[in-house]
MARTI-353920 format. One record per residue: x, y, z of N, C-alpha, C in turn. Coordinates in steps of 0.2 Angstrom, whole numbers, plus 5000, padded with zeros to 4 digits. Layout:
<atoms>
XYZXYZXYZ/...
</atoms>
This chain:
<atoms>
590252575825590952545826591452605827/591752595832592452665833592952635827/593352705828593852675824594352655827/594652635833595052565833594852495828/594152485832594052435828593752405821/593552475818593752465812594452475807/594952505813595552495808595652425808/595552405814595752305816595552265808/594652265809594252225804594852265797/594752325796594852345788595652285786/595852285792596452275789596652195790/596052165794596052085793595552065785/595252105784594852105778595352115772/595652175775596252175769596652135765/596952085770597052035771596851975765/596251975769595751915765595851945757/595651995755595552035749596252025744/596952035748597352015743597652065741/597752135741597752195739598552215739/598952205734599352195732599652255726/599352295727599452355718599752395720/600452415716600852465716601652455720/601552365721602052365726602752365722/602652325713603352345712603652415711/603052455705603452525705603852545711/603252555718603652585724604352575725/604552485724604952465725605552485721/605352515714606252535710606052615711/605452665716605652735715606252735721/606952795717607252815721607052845729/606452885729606352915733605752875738/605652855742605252785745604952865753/604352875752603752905757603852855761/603452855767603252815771603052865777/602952825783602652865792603352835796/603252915799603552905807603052875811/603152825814602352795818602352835822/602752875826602652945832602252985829/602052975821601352995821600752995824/600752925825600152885828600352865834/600652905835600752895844600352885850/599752895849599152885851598752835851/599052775846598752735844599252675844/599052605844599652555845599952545837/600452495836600952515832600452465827/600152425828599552375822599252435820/598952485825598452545821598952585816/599652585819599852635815600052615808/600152535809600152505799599752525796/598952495798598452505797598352595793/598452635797598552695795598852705789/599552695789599952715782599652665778/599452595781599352575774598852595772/598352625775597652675771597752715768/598452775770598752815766598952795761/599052745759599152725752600152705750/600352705759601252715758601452645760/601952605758602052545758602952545762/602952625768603652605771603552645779/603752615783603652645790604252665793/604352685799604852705804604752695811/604952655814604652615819604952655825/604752675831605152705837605152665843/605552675847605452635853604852655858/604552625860604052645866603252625862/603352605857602652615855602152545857/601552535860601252485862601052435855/601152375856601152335850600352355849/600052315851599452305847599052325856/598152315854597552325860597652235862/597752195858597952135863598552105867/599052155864599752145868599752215872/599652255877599552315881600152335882/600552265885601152275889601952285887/601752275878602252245871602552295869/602952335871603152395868603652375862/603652435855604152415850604952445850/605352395852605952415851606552365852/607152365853607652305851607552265857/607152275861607152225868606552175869/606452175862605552145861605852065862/605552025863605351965862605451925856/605751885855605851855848605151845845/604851815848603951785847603551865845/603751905850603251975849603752015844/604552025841604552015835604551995830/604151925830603851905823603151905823/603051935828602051945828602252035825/602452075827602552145823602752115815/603452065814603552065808602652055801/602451995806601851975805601352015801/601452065808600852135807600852165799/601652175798601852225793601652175786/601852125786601652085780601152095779/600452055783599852075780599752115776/599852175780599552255778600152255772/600452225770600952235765601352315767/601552315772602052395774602752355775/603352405774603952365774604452425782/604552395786604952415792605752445787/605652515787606352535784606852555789/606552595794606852655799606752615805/607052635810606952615818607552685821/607052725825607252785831606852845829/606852875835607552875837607652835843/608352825844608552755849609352765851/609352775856610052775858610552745855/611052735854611752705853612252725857/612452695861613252695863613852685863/614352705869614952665870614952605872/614352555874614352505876614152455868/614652395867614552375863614252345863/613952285867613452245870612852275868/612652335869611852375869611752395862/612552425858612252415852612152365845/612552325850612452265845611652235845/611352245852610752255853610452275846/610552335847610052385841610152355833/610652345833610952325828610852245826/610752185829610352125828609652135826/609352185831608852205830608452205822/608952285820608752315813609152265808/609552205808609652155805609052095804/608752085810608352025812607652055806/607452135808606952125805606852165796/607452175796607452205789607752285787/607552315795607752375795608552405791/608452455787609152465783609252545785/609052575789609452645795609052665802/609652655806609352655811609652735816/609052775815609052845820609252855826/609652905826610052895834610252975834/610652975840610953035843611553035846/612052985843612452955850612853025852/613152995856613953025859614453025855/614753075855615453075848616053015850/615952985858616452945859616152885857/615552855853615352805851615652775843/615752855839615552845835616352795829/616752785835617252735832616852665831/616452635837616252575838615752585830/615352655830614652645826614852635822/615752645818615852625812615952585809/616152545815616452475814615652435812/615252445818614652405817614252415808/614152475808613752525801614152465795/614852445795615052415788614952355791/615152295796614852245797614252225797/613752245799613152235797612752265792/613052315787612852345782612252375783/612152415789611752455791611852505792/611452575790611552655790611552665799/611752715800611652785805611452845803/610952855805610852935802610652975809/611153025809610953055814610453125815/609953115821609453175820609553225824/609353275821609253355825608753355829/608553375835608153385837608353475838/607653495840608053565841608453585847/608653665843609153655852608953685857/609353655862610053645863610353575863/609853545859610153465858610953485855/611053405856611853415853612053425846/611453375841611453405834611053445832/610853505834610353535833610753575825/611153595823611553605819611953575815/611753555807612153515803612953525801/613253575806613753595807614153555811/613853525816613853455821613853385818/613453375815613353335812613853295807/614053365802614753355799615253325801/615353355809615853365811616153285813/615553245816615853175817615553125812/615653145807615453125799616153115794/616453155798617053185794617653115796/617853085791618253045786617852965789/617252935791616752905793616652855785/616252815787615952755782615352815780/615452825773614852855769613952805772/614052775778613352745782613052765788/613752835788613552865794613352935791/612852975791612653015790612053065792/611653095790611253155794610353105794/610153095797609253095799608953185799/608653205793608553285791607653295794/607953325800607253335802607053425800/606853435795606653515794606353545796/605953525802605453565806605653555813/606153525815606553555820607053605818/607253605812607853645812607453745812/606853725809606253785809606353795816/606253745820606253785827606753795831/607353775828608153815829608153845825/607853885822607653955821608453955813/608253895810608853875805608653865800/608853895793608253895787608553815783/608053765784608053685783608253695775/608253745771608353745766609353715764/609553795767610253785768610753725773/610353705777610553675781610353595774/610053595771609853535767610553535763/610853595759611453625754611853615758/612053595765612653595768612853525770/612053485770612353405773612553365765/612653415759612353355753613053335753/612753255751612953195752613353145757/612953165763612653155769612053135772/611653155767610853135771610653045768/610653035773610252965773609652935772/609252975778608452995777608253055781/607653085779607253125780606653115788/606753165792605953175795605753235793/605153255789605053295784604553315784/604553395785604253425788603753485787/603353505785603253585785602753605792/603153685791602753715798602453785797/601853795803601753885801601653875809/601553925811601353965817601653905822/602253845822602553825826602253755826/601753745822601553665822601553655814/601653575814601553565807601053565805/600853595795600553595793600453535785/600153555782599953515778600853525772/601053485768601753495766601753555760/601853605760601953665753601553715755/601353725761600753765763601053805769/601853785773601853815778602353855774/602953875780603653925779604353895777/604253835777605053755776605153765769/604653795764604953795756605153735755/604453675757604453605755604653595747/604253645742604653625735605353635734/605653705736606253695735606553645739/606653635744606853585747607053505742/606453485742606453435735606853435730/606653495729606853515722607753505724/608153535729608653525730608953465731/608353425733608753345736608753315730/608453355723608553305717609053315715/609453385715609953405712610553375715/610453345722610953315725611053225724/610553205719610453125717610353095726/609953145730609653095734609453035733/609452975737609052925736608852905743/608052875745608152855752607352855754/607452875761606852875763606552945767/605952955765605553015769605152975773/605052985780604552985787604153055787/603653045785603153095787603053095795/603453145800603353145807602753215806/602053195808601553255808601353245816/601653305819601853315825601153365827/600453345826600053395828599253375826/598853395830598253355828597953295828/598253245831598453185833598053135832/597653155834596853085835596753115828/596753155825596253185818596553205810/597253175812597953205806597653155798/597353115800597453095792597253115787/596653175787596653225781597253235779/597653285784598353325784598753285782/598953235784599353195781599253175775/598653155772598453135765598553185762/598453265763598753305758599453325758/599953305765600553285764600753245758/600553185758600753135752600553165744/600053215743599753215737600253275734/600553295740601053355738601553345736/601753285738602453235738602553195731/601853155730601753125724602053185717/601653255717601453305715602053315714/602353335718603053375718603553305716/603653265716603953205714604053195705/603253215705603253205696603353275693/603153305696603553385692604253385693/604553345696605353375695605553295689/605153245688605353225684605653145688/605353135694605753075698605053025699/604553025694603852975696603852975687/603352925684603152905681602452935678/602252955685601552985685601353045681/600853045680600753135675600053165677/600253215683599553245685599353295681/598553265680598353295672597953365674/597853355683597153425685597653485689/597653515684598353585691597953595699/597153585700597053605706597053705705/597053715698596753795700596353795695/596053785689595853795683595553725680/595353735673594953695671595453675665/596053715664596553695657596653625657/596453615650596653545647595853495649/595253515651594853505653594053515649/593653505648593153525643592453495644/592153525648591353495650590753555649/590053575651589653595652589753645658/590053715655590253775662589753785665/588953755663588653775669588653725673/588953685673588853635680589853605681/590053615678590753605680591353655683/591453665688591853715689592453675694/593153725696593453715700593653745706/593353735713593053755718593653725725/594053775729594453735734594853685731/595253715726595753625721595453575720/594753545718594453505716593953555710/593953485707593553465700592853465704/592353515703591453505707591153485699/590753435700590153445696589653445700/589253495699588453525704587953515698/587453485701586653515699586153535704/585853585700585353585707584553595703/583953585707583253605705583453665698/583553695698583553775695584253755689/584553705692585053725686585153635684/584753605681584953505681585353505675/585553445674585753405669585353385665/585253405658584853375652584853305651/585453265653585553195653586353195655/586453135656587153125657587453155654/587953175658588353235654589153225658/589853235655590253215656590753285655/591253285659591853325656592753285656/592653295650593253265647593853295647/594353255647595053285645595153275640/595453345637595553355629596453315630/596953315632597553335631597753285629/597353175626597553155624597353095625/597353055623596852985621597152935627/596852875632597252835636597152765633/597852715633597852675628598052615633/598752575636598852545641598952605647/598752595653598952645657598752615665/599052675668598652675675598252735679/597852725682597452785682597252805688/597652875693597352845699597052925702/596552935705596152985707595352985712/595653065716595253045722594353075721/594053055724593353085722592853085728/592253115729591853125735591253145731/590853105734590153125730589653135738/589153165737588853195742588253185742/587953175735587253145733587153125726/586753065723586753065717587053005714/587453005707587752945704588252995699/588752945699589352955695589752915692/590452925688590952885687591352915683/591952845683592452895677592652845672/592552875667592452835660593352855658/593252775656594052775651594052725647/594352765640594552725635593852715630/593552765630592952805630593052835623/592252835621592352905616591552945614/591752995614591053045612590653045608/590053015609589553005605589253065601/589253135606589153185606589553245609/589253285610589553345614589453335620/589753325624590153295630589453235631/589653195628589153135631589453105626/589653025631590352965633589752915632/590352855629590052795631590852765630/590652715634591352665635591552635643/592052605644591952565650591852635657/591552615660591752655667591352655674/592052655677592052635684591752675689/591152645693590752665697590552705704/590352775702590552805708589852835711/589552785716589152815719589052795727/588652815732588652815739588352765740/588652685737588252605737588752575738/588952555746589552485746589252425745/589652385740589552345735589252355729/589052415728589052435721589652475717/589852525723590252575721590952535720/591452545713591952485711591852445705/590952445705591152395698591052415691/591052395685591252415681590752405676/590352455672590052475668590052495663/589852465656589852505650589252545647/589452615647589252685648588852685640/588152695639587952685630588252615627/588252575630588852515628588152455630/588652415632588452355635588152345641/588052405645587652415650588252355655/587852365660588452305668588652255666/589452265668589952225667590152175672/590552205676590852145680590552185688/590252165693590252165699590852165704/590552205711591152195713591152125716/591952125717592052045719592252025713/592152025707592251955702592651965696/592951915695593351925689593051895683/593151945678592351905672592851905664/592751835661592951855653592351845651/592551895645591951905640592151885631/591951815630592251795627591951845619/592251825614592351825606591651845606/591151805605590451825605590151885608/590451885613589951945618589851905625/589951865627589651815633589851835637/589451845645589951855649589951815654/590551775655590751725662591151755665/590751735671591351755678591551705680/592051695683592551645682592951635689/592751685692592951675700592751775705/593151745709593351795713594051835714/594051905716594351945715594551945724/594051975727593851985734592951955734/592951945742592451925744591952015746/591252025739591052085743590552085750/590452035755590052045762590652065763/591352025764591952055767592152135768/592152155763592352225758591852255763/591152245764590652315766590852285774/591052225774591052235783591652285785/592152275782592752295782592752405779/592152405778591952485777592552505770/592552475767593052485760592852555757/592252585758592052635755592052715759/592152765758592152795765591452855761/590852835763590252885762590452975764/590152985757590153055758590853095758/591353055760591853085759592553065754/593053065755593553045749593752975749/593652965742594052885741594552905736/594952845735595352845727595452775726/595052795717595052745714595852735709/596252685709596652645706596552605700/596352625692596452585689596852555682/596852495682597452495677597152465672/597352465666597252445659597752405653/597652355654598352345648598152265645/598052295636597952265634597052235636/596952195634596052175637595952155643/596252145648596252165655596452225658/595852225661595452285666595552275675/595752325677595952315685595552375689/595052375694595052435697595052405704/595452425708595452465715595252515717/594952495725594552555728594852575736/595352615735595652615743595852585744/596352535738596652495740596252425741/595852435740595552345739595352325732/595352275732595452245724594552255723/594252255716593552265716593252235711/593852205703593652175700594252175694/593952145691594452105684594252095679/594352115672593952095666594452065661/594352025657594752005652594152005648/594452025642593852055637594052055630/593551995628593951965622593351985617/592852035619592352045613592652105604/592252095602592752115596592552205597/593252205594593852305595593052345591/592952375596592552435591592852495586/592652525583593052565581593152645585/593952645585593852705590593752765586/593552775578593452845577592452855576/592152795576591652785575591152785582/591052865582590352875586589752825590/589652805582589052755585589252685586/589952645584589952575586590552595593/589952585598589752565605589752505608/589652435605589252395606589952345606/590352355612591052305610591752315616/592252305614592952325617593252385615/593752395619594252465618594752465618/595352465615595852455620596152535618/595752585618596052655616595352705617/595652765617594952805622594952875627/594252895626594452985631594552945638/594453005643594653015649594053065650/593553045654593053075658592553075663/592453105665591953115674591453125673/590953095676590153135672589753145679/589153165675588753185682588253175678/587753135683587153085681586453125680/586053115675585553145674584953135681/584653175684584153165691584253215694/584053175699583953225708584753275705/584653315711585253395711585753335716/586553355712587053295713587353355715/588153325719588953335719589153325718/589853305715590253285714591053295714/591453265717592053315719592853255713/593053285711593953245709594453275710/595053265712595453295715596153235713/596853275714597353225712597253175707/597153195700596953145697597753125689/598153065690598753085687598652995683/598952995679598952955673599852925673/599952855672600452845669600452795662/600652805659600552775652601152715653/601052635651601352585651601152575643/601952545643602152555637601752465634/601852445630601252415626601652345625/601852275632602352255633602152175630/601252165631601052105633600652095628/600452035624599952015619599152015626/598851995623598151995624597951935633/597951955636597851895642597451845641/597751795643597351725642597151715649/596651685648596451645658596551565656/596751525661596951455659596551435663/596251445669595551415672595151455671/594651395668593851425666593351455673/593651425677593251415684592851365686/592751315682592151275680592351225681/592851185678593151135676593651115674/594051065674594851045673594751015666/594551045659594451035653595351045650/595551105652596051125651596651105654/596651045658597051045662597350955662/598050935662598250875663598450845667/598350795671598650775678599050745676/599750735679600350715676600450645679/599950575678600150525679599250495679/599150435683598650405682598050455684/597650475681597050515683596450505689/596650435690595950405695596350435701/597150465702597450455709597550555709/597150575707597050655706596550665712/596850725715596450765719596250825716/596350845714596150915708595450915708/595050955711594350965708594351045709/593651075706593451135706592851165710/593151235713592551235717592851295722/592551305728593151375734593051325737/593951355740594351325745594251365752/594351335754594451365762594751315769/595251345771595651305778595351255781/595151185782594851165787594651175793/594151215794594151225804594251155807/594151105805594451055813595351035811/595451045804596251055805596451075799/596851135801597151185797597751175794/598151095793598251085790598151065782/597351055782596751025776596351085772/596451085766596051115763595251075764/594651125761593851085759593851125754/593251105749593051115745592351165747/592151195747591451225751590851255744/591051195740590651195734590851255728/590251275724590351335719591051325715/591051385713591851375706592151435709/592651425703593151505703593851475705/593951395708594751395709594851345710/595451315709595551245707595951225715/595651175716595851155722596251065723/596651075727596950975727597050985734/596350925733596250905738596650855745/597350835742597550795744597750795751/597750755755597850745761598550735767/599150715760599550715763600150725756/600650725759601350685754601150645749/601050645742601150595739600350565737/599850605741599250605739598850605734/599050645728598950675724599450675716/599550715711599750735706599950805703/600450815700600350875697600050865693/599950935690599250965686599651025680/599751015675599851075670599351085665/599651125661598851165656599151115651/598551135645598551115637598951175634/599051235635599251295632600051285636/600251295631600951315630601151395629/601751425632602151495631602651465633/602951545630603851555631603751615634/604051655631603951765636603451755640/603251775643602651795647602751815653/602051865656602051875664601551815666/601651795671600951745673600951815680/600151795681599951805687599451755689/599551765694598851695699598951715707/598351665709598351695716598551605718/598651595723598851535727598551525736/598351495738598151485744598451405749/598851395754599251365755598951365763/598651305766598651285771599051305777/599051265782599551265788600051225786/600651235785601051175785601251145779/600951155772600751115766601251165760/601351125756601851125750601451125744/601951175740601951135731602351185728/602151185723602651245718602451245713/602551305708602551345702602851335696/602851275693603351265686603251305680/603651355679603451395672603751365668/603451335663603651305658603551255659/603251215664603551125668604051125670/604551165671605251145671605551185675/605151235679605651285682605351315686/605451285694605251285701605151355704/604551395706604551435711604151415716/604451405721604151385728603651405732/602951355734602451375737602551335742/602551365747602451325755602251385759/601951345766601951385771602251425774/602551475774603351515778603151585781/602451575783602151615788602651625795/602851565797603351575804603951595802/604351585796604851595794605151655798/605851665799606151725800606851735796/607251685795607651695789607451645783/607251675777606951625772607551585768/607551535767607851495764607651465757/608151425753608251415747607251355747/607151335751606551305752605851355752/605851405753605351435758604851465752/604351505753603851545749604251575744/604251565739604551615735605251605733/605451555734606451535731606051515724/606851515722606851465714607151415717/606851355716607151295720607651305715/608451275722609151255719609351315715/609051385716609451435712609651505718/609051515721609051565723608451575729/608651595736607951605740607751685740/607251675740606751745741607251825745/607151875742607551925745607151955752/606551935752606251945758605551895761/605551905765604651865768604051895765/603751875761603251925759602751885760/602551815763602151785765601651815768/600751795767600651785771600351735775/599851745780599751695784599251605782/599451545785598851515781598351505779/598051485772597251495773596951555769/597551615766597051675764597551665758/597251725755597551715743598051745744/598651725741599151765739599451785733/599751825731599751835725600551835721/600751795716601251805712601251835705/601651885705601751915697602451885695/602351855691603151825688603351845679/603651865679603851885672604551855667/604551825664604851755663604951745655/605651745654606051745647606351675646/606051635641605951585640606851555636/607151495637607851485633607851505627/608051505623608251505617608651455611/608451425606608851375602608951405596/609451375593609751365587609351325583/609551335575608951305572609051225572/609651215575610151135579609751115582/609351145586609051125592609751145601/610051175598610751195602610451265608/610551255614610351295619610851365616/610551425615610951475615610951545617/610451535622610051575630609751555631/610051565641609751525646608851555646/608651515651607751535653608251605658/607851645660608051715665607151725667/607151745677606551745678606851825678/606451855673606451935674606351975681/606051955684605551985689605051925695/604851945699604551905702604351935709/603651945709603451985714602851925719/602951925725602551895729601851965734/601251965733601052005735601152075735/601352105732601652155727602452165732/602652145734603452125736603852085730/604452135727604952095725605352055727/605151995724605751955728606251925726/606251915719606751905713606751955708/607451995708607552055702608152035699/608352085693608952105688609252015685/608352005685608451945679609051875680/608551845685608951805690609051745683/609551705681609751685677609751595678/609251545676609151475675609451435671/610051425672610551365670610251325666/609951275671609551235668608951205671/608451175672607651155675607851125681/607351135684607351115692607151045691/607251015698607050945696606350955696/606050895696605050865696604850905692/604950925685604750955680604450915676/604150905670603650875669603950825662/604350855658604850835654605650815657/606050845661606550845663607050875659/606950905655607350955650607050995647/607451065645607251125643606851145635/606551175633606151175626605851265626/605651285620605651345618605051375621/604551325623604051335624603751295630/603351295635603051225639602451285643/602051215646601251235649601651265656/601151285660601251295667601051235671/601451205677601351175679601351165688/600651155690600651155698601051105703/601451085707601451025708600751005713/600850965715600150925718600150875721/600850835721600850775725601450795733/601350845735601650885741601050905748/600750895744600050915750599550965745/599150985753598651005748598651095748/598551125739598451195740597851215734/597651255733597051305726597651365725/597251345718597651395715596851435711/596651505708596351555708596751605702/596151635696596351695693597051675689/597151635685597851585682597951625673/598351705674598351735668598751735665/598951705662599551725657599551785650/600151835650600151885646600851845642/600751835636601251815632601651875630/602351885630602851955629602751955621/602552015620602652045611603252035610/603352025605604152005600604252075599/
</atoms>
């Protein structure tokens, strides 16, 4: 398979898979990475989403001239595109979960007509600064437009003899302007106006908008902290200056072959982000030594920045053997790190504890040269295989283990090449509380709720059980002569927010479940859904379990459906699937409307559309995607409050609300009082979750509620 067309499948599989982690963090960092697509200039602008979103960055820059996709040849992207061709680009970006921020560089002039052009443009699709180089006789117009539309300018340097090749220039018609007009800092042009990007950074402060960001050696860019730009101090000064904004990685070199280079741009960036103190993250490996580290020196070293474990004929492992971090125990967290194994078997264990001298037992996540093995989740001297990839499993009180559904589809995953043999992957996983999360390059791999009883974490020998505290360690597998490589390896610790996850669908059956009126006229059964092929406006049931499906055929078909289990705080999470065409909605509590529909075609969303709180508020963005595939909502949700009267004395507030890891409701949107079609029609301190059902037909999948610690 070339790689066009495995970016294609990876990223229609993507798709299907649902792969949503990390989108809100990204969302509140001041400092937002992303691609210049001039990166992938060689490739159409589908392969260049595709690309960034491999790279793990959830923000682009779009320029003019670039060929949409290999099915549209003749589609270039820029403000004179087609309304249809863009909403197929907007289309593109949703899937892949990437967010259109930047557009240029792109002319602006004295003609208003051309840039209101640009300017409709960078409103229609979300765009918030648009790259240019106008003429200084525009720039009365640009200022008028920049506060009307509420969109930036930032202007770039190309080198000289361009006109702004000097942020001297740049000042100059900045000066007494709308703080929206300001500088596009491209560093590696000003390296080749022969200008030190550093000072020139100290001269635009509180002017820079965004960044083309750059380092360079012998006149091409190189990987970011490695050439002569003094990428750290750089940084280091844009924090001093309370930057906020965006970097465009423009990697101007090697072209068909840059995304190594590129990936160690970003790990520079991540790196250098959390040592000044602007990430969350905590990278625990320096990349020169083994401090803070502790395994078996004859097979553990640090070789080229990376963590090697080696065995060979002459020198083996006496049995599994691990090397651990000493610097402190992992409790709720995230955990995210790159690895390449060469031959052999591996994994990284967390939440772990030392049987012996470097030998682990405890959950851990699977690292060998096997797609569809490598990603799922195993306990290490423990309970032996866990959850497979594909599946999301509770394990109940007893020790039981049921699977309960699906996570992603694994034939999907290996067609879609999820894994990269022999070379680098990164695993993503999270922990909090008794659900377990690992991602693998961004695809979802599995899910555990795990309700077996707490081992003791100072007690060596009891293995046989759960953890919710624990080492950090990599091991290398007793056998044949192994490699094994870690690299970029950083931890963020999440503060301890949520009681214990519940699953409200067993997978199995509607035991737990009430239909909100006569039962015989319920469409609700259990089983996997899938779009109709003869018409996609209709759900089928295609047998098996894992997701609760309504069937219903049209308006009015059907019933709603809530739980027996009642909350008030909580996060819910669940996955949703919505036909062509087809309705329902999310009652938290029974009472309080977040909107499922179709809104695939949408272009400005509305108080009705995916993702509003009916009657309160519509979605701040489109984060739909297309009919027929899973989407994801995180809703976090603070219940009203009464008097011992029974007297209302704080309102319901949806803290948060993320569709497919996009925010789409923040800073604690505030509920008056319930939406109508709620199940009660008045507000209480506590109520079930409730799906509607009598709107048409949709499945719902993976239904977890996290009750909020007091």
């Amino acid at each position: 398979m070339n790689e066009r067309v495995k970016i294609t499948v990876a990223l229609s599989v993507f798709v299907l898979c649902l792969c949503c982690v990390g989108g809100a963090q990204a969302d509140q960092d001041p400092w937002k990475l992303g691609m210049q697509a001039y990166s992938f200039n060689r490739f159409t602008f589908e392969e260049a989403v595709a690309k960034t979103k491999a790279l793990g960055m959830r923000y682009i820059e779009v320029y003019p001239g670039q060929t949409l996709s290999k099915e549209k040849p003749d589609v270039k992207t820029d403000h004179n595109m087609s309304g249809p061709d863009r909403q197929l680009m907007m289309q593109m970006l949703r899937e892949a979960g990437v967010r259109l921020m930047n557009y240029g560089v792109v002319g602006l002039s004295n003609n208003e007509a051309e840039c209101r052009k640009v300017f409709d443009f960078a409103r229609e699709t979300g765009i918030e600064t648009i790259v240019s180089e106008p003429p200084e006789d525009a720039f009365d117009l640009i200022d008028r437009l920049c506060e009307e539309y509420k969109i930036n300018v930032a202007i770039h340097n190309h080198p000289k003899p361009s006109y702004y090749w000097d942020s001297e220039t740049v000042l100059k018609v900045c000066k007494g302007r709308s703080r929206r007009i300001g500088a596009c800092a491209d560093t590696g042009h000003w390296m080749r106006s022969e200008l030190n990007p550093l000072e020139q950074i100290k001269k635009l402060e509180g002017r820079i908008i965004s960044l083309h960001f750059k380092d360079l050696d012998q006149g091409h860019d190189v990987i970011w902290g490695t050439g002569k730009c003094d990428a750290k101090a750089i940084l280091a000064e844009l924090k001093r200056q309370k930057f906020q904004g965006v970097f465009s990685i423009e990697y101007e070199y090697n072209w068909l072959n840059s995304m190594p280079e590129i990936a160690g741009c970003v790990s520079f960036f991540e790196r250098t982000e959390a040592e000044l103190g602007l990430s969350d993250w905590k990278w625990i490996f320096n990349g020169k030594d083994l401090n803070g580290w502790d395994g078996d020196p004859r097979l553990w070293s640090v070789k080229d920045g990376v963590i090697r474990g080696e065995t060979t004929a002459e020198n083996p492992a006496k049995g599994n053997t691990f090397i651990i971090w000493r610097d402190g125990k992992l409790k709720d967290f995230e955990l995210m790190l790159k690895f390449r194994l060469q031959n052999g078997n591996s994994g990284v264990q967390y939440r772990s504890k030392e049987v012996s001298k470097w030998v682990i037992s405890g959950y851990q996540a699977e690292v060998e040269n096997s797609p569809g093995k490598v990603g799922f989740l195993y306990h290490e001297a423990g309970r032996g295989s866990l959850v497979n990839v594909g599946d999301i499993m509770v394990i109940d009180k007893e020790g039981n283990k049921n699977v309960i559904g699906n996570v992603s589809d694994k034939d999907e995953l290996i067609k879609a090449g999820y894994y990269n043999d022999k070379d680098w992957n990164e695993y993503h996983i999270i922990a909090q509380g008794n659900h377990l999360t690992h991602y693998l390059n961004g695809y979802p791999m599995m899910q555990l709720i795990d309700f077996d009883r707490l081992t003791a974490p100072d007690d060596p020998k009891d293995t046989k059980g759960a953890a919710k505290e624990g080492l950090l360690a990599l091991q290398i597998h007793a056998g044949p002569p192994m490699v094994v490589e870690f690299k970029d390896i950083r931890i963020k610790e999440l503060a301890p927010k949520y009681g214990d996850a519940v699953v409200l669908f067993n997978g199995k059956d509607l035991d737990n479940w009430v239909v909100n009126g006569d039962k015989n006229k319920s469409k609700w059964v259990a089983g996997k859904a899938a779009m109709s092929p003869d018409d996609p406006k209709q759900l089928v049931n295609k047998g098996g379990s894992g997701e609760m499906i309504n069937l219903a055929a049209q308006h009015g078909d059907s019933l709603d459906i809530y739980s027996t289990e009642k909350f008030g705080d909580c996060r819910i999470e669940l996955e949703v699937m919505v036909p062509k065409g087809s309705n329902s909605g999310i009652y938290v509590m029974g009472e309080y409307e977040i909107q499922v529909l179709d809104s695939w075609d949408s272009v400005k969303m509305g108080g009705g559309d995916m993702g509003a709180v009916y009657g309160a508020s519509p979605p701040q963005v489109n984060a739909t995607r297309r009919p027929g595939v899973w989407q994801k909502y995180v809703i976090d949700f603070k219940a009203p409050k009464f008097d011992a009267s029974g007297k209302k004395v704080e309102n319901a507030e949806l803290v948060r609300v993320e569709l497919n890891g996009e925010v789409i409701h923040k800073e604690n949107l505030v509920l008056a009082s319930q939406t109508p079609g709620g199940i009660a029609g008045r507000e209480a301190a506590t109520g079930p979750l409730m799906f509607q059902g009598n709107h048409g037909p949709v499945a719902y999948r993976n239904i977890i509620v996290k009750p909020l610690r007091k």
